[in-house]
C-alpha positions, 0 to 999 in steps of 0.5 A: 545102571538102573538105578543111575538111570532111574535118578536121571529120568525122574530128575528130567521128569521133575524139570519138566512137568513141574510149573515154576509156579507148582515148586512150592507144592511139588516141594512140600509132596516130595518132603512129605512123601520122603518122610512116611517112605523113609519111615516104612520103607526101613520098617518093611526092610527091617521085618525082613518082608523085603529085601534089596541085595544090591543098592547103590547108595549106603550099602553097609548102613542101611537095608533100604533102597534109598533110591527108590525111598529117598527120591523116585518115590517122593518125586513120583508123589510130587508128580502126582499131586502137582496133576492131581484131578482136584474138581473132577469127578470121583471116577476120574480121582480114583482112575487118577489113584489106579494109573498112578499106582498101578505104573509104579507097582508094574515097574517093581513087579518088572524090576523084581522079576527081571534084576537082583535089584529086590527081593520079595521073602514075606510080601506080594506086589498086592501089598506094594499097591496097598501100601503105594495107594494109601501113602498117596492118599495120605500124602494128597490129604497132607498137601491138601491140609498144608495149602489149606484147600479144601479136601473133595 
């Protein structure tokens, strides 16, 4: 139910706060996101650091949460660099950097504790907001590259 839930509240998300005008942009985010995701979600799933003992989609073909990799992620990522705070202060861009990664490591946090959904055997939720916070980064300087804007 959560992860149903979770497909159709970032697919309203999506339809409602990203501009007509922003799809392309959105679109190149989520691609990019969906790439490096994919990648280092298998890689963590594999070393054995996480583990997700029930997923909806792929049960037997891969161990990764393709949910959560496949499309909350990158969605989230094309969220943020739709709203990113490009000519604000760094102040703000980081306080931009900390609520968005802060939400997302929060709700893992609360799906870990309170659902089967994932299971922590060599991680902390200290690494998931590394790991969040870097992918983001990376993902705005490829967005900022891709559009060939100037990068603050």
């Amino acid at each position: 139910m959560i992860e149903i839930s979770s497909w159709i509240i970032v697919a309203l998300l999506l339809i409602r706060f990203i501009p007509k005008k922003k799809i392309r942009e959105a679109h190149v985010a989520f691609l990019f996101k969906q790439a490096i995701t994919w990648l280092f979600g298998l890689l963590v799933v594999e070393k054995d650091n996480i583990n997700y003992p029930y997923r909806l989609f792929f049960r037997k073909t891969v161990k990764s949460n393709f949910t959560f990799e496949y499309f909350v992620y990158p969605a989230l990522s094309a969220l943020f660099n739709t709203y990113y705070p490009e000519k604000r202060s760094t102040y703000i861009k980081a306080l931009y950097y900390l609520f968005h990664t802060s939400l997302i490591t929060v709700f893992e946090v609360l799906i870990l504790k309170y659902t089967r959904l994932i299971r922590y055997e060599r991680w902390t939720w200290y690494w998931s907001f590394i790991t969040i916070w870097i992918t983001y980064y990376v993902s705005h300087l490829y967005q900022r590259w891709f559009f060939n804007n100037k990068i603050h």
